[in-house]
Every structure is written in structure tokens, then in C-alpha cells.
mmJSON file of the N, C-alpha and C atoms, coordinates in Angstrom:
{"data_MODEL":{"atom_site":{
"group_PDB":["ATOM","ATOM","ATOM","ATOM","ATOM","ATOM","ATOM","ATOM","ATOM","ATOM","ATOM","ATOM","ATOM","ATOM","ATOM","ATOM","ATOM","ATOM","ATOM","ATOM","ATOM","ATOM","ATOM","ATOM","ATOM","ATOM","ATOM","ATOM","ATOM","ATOM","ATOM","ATOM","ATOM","ATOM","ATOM","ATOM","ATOM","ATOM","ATOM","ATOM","ATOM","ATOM","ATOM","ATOM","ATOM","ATOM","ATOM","ATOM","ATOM","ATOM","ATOM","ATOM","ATOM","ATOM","ATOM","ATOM","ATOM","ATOM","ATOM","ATOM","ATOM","ATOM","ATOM","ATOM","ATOM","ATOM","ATOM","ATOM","ATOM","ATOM","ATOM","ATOM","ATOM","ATOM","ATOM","ATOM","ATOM","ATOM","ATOM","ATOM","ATOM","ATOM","ATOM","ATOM","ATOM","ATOM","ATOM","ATOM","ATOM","ATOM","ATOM","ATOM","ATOM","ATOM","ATOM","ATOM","ATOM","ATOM","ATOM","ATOM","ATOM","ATOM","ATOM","ATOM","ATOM","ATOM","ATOM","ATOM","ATOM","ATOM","ATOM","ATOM","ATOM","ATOM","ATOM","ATOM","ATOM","ATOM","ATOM","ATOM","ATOM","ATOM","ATOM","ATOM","ATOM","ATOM","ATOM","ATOM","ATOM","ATOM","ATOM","ATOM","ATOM","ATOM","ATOM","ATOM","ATOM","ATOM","ATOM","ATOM","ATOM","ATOM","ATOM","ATOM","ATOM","ATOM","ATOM","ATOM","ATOM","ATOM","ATOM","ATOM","ATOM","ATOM","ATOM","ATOM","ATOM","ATOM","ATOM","ATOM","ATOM","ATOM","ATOM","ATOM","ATOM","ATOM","ATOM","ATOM","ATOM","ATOM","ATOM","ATOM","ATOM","ATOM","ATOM","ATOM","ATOM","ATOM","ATOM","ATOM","ATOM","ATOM","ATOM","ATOM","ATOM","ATOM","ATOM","ATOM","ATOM","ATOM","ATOM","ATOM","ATOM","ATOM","ATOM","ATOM","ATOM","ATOM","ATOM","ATOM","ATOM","ATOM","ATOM","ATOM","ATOM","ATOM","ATOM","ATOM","ATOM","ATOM","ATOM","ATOM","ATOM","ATOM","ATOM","ATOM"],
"id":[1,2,3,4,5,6,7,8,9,10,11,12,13,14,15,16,17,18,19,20,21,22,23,24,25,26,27,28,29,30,31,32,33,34,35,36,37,38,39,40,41,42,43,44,45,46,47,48,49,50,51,52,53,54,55,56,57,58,59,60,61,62,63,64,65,66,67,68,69,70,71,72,73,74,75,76,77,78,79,80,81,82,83,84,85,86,87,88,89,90,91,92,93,94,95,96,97,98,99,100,101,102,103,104,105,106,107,108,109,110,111,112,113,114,115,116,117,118,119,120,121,122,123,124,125,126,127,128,129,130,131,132,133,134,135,136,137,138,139,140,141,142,143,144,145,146,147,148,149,150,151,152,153,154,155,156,157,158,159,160,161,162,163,164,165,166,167,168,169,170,171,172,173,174,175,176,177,178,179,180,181,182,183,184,185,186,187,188,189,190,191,192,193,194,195,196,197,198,199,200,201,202,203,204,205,206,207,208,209,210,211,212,213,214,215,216],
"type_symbol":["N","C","C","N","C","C","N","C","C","N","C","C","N","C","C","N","C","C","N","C","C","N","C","C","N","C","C","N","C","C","N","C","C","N","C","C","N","C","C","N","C","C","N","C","C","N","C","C","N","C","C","N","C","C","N","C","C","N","C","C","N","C","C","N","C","C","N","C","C","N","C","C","N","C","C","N","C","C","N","C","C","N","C","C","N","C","C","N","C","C","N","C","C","N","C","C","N","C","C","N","C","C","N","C","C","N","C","C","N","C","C","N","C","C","N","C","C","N","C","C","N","C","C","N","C","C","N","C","C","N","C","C","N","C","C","N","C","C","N","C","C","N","C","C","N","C","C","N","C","C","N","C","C","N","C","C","N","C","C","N","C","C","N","C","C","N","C","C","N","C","C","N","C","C","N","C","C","N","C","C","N","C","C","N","C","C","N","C","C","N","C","C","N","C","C","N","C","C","N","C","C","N","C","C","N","C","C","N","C","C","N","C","C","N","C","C"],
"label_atom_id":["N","CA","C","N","CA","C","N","CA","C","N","CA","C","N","CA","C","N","CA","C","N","CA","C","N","CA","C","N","CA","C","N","CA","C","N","CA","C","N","CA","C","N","CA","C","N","CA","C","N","CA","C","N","CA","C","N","CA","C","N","CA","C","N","CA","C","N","CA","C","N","CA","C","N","CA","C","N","CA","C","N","CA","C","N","CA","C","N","CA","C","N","CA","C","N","CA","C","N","CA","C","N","CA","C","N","CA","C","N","CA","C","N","CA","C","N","CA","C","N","CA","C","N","CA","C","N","CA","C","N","CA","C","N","CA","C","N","CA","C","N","CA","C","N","CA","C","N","CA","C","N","CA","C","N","CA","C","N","CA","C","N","CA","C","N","CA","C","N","CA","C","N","CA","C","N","CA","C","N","CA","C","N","CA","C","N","CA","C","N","CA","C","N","CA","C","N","CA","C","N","CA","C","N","CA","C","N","CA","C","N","CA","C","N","CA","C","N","CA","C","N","CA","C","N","CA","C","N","CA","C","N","CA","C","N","CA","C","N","CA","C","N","CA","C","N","CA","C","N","CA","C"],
"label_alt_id":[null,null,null,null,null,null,null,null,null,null,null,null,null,null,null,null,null,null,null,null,null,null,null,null,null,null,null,null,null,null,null,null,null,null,null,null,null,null,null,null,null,null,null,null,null,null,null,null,null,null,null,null,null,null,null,null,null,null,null,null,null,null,null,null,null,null,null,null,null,null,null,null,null,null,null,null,null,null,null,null,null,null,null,null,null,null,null,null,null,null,null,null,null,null,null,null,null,null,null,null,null,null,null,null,null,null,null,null,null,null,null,null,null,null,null,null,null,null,null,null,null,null,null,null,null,null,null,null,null,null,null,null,null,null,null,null,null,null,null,null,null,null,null,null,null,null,null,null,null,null,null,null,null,null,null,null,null,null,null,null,null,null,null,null,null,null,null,null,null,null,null,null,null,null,null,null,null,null,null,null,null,null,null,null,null,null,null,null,null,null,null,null,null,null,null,null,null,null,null,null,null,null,null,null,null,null,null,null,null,null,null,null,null,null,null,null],
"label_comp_id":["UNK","UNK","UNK","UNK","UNK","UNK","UNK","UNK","UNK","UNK","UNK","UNK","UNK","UNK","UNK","UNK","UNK","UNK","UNK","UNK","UNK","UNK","UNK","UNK","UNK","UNK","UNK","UNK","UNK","UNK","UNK","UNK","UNK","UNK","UNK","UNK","UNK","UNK","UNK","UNK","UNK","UNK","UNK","UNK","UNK","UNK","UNK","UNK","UNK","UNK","UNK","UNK","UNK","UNK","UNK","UNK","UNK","UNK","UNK","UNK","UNK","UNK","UNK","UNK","UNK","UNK","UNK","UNK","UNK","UNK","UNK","UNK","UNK","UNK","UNK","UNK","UNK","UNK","UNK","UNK","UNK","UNK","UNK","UNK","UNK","UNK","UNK","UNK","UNK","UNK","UNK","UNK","UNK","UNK","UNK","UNK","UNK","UNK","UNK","UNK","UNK","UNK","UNK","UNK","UNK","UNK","UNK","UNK","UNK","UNK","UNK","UNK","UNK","UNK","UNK","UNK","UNK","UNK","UNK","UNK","UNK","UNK","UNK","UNK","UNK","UNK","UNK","UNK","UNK","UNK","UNK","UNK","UNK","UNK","UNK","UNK","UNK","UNK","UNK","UNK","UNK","UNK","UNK","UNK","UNK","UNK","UNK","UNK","UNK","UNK","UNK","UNK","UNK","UNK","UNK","UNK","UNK","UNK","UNK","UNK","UNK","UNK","UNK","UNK","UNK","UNK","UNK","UNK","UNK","UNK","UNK","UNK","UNK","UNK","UNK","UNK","UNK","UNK","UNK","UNK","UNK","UNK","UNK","UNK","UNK","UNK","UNK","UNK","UNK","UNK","UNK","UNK","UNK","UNK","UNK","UNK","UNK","UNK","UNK","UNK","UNK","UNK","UNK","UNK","UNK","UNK","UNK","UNK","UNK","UNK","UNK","UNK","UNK","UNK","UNK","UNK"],
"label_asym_id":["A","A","A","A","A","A","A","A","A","A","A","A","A","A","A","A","A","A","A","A","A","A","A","A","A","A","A","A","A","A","A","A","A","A","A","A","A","A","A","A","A","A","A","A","A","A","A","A","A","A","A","A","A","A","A","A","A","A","A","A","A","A","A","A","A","A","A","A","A","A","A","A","A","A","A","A","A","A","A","A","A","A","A","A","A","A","A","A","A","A","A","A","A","A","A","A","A","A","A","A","A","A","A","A","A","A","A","A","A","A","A","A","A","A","A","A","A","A","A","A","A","A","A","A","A","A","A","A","A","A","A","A","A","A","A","A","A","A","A","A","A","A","A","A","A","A","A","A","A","A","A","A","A","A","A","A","A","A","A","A","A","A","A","A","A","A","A","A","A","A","A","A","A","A","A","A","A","A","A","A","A","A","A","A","A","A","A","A","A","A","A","A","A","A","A","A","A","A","A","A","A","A","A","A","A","A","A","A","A","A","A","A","A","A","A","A"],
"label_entity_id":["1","1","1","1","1","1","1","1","1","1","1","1","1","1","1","1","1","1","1","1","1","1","1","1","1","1","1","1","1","1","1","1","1","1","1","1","1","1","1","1","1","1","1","1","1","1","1","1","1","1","1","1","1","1","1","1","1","1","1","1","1","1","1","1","1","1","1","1","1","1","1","1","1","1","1","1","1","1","1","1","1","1","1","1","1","1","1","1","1","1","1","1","1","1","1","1","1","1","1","1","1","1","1","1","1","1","1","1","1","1","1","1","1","1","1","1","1","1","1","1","1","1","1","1","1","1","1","1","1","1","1","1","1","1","1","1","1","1","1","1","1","1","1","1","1","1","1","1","1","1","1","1","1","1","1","1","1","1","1","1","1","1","1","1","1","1","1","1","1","1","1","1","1","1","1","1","1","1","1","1","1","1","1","1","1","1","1","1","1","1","1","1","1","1","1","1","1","1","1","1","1","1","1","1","1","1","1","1","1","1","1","1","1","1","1","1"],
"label_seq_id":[1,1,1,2,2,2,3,3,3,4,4,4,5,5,5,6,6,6,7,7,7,8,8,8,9,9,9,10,10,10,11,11,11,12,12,12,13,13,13,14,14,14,15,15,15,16,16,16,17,17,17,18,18,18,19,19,19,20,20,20,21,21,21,22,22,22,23,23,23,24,24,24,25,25,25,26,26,26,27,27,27,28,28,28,29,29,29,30,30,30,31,31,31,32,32,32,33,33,33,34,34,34,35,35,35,36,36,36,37,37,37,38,38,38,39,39,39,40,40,40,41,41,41,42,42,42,43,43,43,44,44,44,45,45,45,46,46,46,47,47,47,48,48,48,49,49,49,50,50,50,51,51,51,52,52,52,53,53,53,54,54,54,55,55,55,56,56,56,57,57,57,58,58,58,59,59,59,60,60,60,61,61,61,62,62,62,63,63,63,64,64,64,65,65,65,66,66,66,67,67,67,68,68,68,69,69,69,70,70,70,71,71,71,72,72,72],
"pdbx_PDB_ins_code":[null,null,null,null,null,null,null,null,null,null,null,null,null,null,null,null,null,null,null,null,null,null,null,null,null,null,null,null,null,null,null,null,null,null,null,null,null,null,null,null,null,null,null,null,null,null,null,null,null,null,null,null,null,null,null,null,null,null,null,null,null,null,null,null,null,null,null,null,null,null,null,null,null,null,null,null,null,null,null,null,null,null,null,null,null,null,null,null,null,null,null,null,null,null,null,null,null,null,null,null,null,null,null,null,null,null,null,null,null,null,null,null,null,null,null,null,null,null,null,null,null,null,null,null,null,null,null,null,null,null,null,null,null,null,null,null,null,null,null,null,null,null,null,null,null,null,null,null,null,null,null,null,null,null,null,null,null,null,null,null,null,null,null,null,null,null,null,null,null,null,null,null,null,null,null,null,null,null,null,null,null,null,null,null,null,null,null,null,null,null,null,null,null,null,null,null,null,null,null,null,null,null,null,null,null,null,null,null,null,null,null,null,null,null,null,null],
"Cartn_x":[32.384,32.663,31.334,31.403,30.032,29.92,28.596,28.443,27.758,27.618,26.443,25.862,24.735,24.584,23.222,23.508,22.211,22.024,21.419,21.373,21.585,22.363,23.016,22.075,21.139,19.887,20.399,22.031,22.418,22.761,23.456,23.882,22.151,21.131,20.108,19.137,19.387,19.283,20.236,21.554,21.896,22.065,21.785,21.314,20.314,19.2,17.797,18.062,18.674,19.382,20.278,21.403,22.113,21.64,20.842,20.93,21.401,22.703,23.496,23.122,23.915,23.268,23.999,24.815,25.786,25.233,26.121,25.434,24.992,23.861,23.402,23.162,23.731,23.462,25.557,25.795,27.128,26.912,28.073,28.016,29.436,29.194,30.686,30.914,32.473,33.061,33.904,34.524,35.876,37.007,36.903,38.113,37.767,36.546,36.356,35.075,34.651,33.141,32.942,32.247,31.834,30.499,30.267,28.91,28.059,27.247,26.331,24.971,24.889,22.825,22.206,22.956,22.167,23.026,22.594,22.909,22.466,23.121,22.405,22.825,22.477,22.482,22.677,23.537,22.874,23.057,22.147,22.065,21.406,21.27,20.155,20.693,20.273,20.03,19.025,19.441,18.631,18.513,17.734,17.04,16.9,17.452,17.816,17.39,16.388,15.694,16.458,17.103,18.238,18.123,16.662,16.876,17.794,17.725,18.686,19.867,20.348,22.201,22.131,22.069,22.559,24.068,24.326,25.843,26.49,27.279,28.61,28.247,27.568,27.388,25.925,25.281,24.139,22.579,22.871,22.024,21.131,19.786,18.711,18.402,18.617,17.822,18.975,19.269,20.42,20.316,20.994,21.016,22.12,22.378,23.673,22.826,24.647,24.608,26.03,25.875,27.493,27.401,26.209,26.143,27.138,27.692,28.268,27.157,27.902,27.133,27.666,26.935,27.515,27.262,28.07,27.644,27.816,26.552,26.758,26.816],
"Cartn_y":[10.129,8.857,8.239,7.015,6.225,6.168,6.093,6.171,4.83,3.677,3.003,2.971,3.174,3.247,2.383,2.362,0.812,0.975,0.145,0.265,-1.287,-1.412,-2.668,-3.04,-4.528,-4.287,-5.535,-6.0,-5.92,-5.407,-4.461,-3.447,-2.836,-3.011,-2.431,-3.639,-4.78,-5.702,-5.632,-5.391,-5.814,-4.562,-3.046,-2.083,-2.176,-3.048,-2.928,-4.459,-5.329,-6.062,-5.542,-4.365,-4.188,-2.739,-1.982,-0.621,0.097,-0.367,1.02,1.332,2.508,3.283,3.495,2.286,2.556,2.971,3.559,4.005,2.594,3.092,1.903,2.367,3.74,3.46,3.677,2.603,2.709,3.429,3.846,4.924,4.303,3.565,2.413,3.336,3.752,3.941,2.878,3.42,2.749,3.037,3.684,4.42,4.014,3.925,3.59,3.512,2.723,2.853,4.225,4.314,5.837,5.467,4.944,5.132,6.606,6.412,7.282,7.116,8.139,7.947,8.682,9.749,10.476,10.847,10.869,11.138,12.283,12.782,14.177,13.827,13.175,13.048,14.525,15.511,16.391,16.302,15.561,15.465,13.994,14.086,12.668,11.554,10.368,9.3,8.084,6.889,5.992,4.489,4.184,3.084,2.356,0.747,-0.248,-1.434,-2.235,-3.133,-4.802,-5.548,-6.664,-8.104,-8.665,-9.824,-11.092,-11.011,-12.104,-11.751,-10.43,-10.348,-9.243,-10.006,-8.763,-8.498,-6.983,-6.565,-7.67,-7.335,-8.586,-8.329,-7.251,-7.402,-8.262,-8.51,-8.865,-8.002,-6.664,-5.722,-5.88,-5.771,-6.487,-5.026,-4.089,-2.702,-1.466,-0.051,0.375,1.407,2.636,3.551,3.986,4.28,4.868,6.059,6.571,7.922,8.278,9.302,9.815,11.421,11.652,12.791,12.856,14.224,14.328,13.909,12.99,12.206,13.07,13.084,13.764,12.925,12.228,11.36,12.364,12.102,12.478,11.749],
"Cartn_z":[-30.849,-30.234,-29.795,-30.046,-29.781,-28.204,-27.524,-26.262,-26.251,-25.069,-25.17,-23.754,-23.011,-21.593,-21.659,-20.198,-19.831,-18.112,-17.647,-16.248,-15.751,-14.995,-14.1,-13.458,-14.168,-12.815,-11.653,-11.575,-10.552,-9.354,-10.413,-8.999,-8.325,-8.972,-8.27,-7.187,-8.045,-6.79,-5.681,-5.556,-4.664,-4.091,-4.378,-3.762,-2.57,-3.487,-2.201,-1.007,-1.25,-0.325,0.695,0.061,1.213,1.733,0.995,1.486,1.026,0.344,-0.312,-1.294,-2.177,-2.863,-4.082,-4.986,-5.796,-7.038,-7.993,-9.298,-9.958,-10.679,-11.644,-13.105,-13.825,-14.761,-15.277,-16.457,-17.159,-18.205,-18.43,-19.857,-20.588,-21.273,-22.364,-23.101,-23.222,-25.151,-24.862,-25.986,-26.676,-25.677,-24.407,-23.826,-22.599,-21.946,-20.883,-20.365,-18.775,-18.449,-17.27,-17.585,-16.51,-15.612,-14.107,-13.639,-12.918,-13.064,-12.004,-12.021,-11.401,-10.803,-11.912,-12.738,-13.865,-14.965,-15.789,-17.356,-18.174,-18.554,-19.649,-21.417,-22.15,-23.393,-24.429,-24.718,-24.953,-26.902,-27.431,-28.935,-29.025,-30.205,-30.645,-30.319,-29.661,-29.244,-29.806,-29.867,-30.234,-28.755,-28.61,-27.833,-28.35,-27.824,-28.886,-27.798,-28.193,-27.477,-28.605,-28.135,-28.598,-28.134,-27.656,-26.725,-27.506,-28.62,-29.383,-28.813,-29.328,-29.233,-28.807,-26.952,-25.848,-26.123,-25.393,-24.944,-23.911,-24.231,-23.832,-22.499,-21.661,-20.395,-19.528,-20.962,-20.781,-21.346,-20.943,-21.091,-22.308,-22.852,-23.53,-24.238,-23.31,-23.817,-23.506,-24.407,-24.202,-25.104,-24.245,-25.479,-25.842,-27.258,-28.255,-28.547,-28.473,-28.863,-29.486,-30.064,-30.557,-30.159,-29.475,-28.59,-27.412,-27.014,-25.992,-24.446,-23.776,-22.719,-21.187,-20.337,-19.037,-18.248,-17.156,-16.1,-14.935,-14.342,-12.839,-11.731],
"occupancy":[1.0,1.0,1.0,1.0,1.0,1.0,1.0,1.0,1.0,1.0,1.0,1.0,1.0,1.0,1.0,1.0,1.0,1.0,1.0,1.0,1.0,1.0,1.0,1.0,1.0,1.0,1.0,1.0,1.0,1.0,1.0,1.0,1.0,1.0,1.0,1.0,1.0,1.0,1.0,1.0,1.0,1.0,1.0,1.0,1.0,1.0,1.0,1.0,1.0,1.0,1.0,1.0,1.0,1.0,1.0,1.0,1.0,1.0,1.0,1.0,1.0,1.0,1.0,1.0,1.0,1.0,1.0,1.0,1.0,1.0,1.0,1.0,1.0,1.0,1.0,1.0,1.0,1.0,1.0,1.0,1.0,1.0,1.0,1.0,1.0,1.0,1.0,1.0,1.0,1.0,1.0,1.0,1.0,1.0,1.0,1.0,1.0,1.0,1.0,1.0,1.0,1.0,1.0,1.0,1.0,1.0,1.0,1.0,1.0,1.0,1.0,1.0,1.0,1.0,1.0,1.0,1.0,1.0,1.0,1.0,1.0,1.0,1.0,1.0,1.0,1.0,1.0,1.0,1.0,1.0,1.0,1.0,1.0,1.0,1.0,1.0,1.0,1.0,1.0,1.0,1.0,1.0,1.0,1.0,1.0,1.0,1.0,1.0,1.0,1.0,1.0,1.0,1.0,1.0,1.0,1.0,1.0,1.0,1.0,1.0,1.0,1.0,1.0,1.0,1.0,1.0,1.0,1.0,1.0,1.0,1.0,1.0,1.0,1.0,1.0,1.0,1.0,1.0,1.0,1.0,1.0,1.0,1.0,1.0,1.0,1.0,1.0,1.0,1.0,1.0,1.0,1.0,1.0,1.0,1.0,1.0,1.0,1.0,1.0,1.0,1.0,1.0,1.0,1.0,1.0,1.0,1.0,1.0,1.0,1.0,1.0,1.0,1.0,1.0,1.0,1.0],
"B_iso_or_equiv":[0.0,0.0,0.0,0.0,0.0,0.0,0.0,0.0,0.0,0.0,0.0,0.0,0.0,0.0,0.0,0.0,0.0,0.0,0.0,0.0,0.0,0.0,0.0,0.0,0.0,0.0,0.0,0.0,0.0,0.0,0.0,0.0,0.0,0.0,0.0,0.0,0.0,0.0,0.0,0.0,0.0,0.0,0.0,0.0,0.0,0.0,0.0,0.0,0.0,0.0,0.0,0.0,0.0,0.0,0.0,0.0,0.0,0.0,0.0,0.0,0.0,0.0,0.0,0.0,0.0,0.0,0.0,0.0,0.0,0.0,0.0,0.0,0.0,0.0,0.0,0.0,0.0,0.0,0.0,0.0,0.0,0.0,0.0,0.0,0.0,0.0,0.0,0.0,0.0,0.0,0.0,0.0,0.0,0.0,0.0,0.0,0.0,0.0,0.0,0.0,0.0,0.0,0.0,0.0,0.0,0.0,0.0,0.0,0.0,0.0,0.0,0.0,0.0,0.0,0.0,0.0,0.0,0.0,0.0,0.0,0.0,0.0,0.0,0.0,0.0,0.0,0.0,0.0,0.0,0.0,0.0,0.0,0.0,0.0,0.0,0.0,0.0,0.0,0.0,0.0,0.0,0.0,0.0,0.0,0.0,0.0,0.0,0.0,0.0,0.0,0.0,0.0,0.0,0.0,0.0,0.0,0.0,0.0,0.0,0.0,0.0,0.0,0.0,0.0,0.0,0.0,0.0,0.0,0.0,0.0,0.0,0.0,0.0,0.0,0.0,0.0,0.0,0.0,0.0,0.0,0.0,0.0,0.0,0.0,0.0,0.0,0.0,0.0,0.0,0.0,0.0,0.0,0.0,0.0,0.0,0.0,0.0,0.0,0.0,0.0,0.0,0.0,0.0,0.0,0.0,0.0,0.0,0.0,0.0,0.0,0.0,0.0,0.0,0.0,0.0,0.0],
"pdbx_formal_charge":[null,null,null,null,null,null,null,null,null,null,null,null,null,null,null,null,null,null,null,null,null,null,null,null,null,null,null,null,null,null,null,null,null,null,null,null,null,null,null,null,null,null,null,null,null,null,null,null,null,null,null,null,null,null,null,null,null,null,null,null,null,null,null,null,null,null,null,null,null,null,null,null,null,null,null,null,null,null,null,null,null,null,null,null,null,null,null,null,null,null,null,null,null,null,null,null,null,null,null,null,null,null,null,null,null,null,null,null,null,null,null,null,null,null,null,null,null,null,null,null,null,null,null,null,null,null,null,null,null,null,null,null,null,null,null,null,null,null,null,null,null,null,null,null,null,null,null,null,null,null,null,null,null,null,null,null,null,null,null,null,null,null,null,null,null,null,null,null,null,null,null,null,null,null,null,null,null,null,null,null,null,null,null,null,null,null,null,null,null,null,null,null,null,null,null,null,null,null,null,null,null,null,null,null,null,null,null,null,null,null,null,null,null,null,null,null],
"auth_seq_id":[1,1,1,2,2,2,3,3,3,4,4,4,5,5,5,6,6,6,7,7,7,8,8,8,9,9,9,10,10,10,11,11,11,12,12,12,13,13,13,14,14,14,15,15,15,16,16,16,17,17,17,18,18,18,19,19,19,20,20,20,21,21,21,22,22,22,23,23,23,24,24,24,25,25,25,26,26,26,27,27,27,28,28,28,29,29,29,30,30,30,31,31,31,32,32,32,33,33,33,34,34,34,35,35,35,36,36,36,37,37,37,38,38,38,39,39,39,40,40,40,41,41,41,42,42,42,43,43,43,44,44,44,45,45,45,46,46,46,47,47,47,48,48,48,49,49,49,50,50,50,51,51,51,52,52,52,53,53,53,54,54,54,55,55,55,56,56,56,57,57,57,58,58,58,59,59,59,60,60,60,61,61,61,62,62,62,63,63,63,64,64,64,65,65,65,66,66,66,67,67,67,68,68,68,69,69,69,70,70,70,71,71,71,72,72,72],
"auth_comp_id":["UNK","UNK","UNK","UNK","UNK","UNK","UNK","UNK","UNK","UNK","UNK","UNK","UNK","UNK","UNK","UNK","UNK","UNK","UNK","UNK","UNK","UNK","UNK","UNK","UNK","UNK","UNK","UNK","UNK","UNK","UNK","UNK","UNK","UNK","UNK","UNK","UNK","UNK","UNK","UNK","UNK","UNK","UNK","UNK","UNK","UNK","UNK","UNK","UNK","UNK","UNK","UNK","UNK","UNK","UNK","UNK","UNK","UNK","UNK","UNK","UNK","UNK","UNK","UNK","UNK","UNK","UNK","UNK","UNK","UNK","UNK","UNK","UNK","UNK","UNK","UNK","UNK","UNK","UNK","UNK","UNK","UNK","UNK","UNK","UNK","UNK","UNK","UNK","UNK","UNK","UNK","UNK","UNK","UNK","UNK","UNK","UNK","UNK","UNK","UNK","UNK","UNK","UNK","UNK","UNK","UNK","UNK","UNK","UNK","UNK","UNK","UNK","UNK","UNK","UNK","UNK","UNK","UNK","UNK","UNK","UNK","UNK","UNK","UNK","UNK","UNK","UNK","UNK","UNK","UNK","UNK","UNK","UNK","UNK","UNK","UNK","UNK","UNK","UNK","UNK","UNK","UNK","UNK","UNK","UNK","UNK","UNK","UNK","UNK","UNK","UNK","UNK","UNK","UNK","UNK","UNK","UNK","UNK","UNK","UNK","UNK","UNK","UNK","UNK","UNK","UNK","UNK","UNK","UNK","UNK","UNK","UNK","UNK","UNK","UNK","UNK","UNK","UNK","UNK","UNK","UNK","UNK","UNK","UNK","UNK","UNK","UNK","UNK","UNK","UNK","UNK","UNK","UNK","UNK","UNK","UNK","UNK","UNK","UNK","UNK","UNK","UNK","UNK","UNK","UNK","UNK","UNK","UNK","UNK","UNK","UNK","UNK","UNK","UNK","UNK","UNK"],
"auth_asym_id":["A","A","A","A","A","A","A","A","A","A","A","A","A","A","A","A","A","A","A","A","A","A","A","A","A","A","A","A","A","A","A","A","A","A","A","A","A","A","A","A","A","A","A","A","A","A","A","A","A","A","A","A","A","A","A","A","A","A","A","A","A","A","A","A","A","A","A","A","A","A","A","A","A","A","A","A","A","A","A","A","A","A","A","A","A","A","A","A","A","A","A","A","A","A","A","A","A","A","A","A","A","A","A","A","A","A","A","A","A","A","A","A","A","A","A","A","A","A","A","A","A","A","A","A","A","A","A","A","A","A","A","A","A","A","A","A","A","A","A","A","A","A","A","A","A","A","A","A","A","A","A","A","A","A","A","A","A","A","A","A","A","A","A","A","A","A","A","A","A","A","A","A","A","A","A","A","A","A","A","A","A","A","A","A","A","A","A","A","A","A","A","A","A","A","A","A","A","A","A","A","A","A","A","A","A","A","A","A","A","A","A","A","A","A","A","A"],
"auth_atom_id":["N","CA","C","N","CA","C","N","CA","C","N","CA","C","N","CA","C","N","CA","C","N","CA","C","N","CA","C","N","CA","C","N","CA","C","N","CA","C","N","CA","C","N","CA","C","N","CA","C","N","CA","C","N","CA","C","N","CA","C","N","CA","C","N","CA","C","N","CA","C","N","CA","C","N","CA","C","N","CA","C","N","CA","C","N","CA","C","N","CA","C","N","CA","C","N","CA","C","N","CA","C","N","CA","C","N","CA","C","N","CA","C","N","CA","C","N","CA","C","N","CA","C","N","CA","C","N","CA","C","N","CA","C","N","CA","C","N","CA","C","N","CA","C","N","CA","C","N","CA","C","N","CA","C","N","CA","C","N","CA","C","N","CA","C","N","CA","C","N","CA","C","N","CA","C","N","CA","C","N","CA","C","N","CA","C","N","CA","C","N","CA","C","N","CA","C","N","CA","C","N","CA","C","N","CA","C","N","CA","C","N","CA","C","N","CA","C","N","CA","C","N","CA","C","N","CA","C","N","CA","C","N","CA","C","N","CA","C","N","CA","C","N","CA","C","N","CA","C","N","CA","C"],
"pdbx_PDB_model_num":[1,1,1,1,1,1,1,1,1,1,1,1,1,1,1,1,1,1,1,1,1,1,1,1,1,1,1,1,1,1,1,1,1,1,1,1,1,1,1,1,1,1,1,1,1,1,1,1,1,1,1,1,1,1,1,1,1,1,1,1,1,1,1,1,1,1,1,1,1,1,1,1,1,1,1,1,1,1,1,1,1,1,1,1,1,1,1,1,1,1,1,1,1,1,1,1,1,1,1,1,1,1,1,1,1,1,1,1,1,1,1,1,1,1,1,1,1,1,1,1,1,1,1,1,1,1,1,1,1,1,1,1,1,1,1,1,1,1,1,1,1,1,1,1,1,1,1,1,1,1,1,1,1,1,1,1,1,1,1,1,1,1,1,1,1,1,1,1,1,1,1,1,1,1,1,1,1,1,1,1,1,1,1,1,1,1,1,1,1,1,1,1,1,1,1,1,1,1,1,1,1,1,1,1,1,1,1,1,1,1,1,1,1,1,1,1]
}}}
């Protein structure tokens, strides 16, 4: 299953505004989004830099994988 993960650099602005401490990186499939503070990729990965045709969330830079992904 395809993975695609990125980091919300909202949620990290509005981290250092309020103080808190929410996850900022997403991990997308086809089934659902998963956040946290860390990720373990464990198999090959590619890094995909897109400024024409960002993800529907915006995100410019992002990595796929069809590796099993671990959110923590």
C-alpha cells in the first residue's frame, strides 16, 4: 500500500504561537491519515520535491513509500 507523508508546517506554526505540542508529521494511504512526532520507514522510500503540482493538502515536498510505515 502506497504511503505518502509530509510535515504540516501549520500545525508547526501554530505550535510555536500557542505552545503546544501537536504532531506535525501525516502519514496518507488510501484508508486513512495517521499523525505523529516520528516515523520509521522500514524499506525504500523516495522524496519528491513538486512545486507545480502540490498534494491536495498543499505540501511541495513529501515522501512515498510502499514500505511498511510506523507512526509514533
Amino acid at each position: 500500500m502506497k504511503s505518502i507523508i509530509h510535515i504540516n508546517q501549520h500545525v508547526i506554526k501554530r505550535n510555536a504561537k500557542t505552545g503546544e505540542r501537536n504532531p506535525v508529521i501525516t502519514c496518507k494511504t488510501y484508508k486513512s491519515n495517521e499523525y505523529g512526532h516520528d516515523v520509521v520507514v522500514l524499506g525504500p522510500s523516495k522524496i519528491k520535491y513538486s512545486p507545480d503540482k502540490p498534494l491536495s493538502c498543499g505540501a511541495k515536498v513529501w515522501i512515498e513509500t510502499h514500505s511498511e510505515v510506523i507512526v509514533i
